[in-house]
C-alpha positions, 0 to 999 in steps of 0.5 A, a space after each residue: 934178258 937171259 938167252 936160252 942156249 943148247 947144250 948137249 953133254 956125251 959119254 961112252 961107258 964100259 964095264 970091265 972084261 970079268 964082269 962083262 963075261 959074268 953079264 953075259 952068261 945072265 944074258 943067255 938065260 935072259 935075267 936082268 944085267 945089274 952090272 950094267 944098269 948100275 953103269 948106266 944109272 950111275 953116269 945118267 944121275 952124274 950127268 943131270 947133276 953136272 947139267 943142273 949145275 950149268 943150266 937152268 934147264 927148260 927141257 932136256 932128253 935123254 938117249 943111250 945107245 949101245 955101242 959094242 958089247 959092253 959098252 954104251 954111248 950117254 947122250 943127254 941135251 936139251 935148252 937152257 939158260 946158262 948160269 
């Protein structure tokens, strides 16, 4: 019988110093940051790849953190059965 184990897979993002000036002068009259949700999506969808590919997954929770500007921390875990 297969033991269900915790896993949790971190990773810190950042965006480059143009484009975080460009996302902030979007902040400041409050538009979406596109820059950065591109960012984040991308490592979120890289991430519950790689945690599909090592899991049979029973439930997982994702958290991002920002961290400094520009930056953010990915946190995603959960239970699973390793394969």
């Amino acid at each position: 019988m297969a033991k269900i184990k915790k896993f949790n897979i971190v990773r810190v993002v950042t965006r480059d110093i143009i484009t975080d000036a460009f996302q902030g002068l979007r902040n400041f009259f409050g538009l979406r940051l596109r820059g950065y949700e591109s960012v984040l999506d991308k490592h979120i969808k890289l991430m519950t790849r790689e945690m599909e590919l090592k899991y049979d997954v029973k439930w997982f929770r994702l958290i991002v953190n920002p961290l400094t500007n520009g930056s953010a921390m990915i946190i995603l875990y959960g239970e699973g059965i390793e394969r």
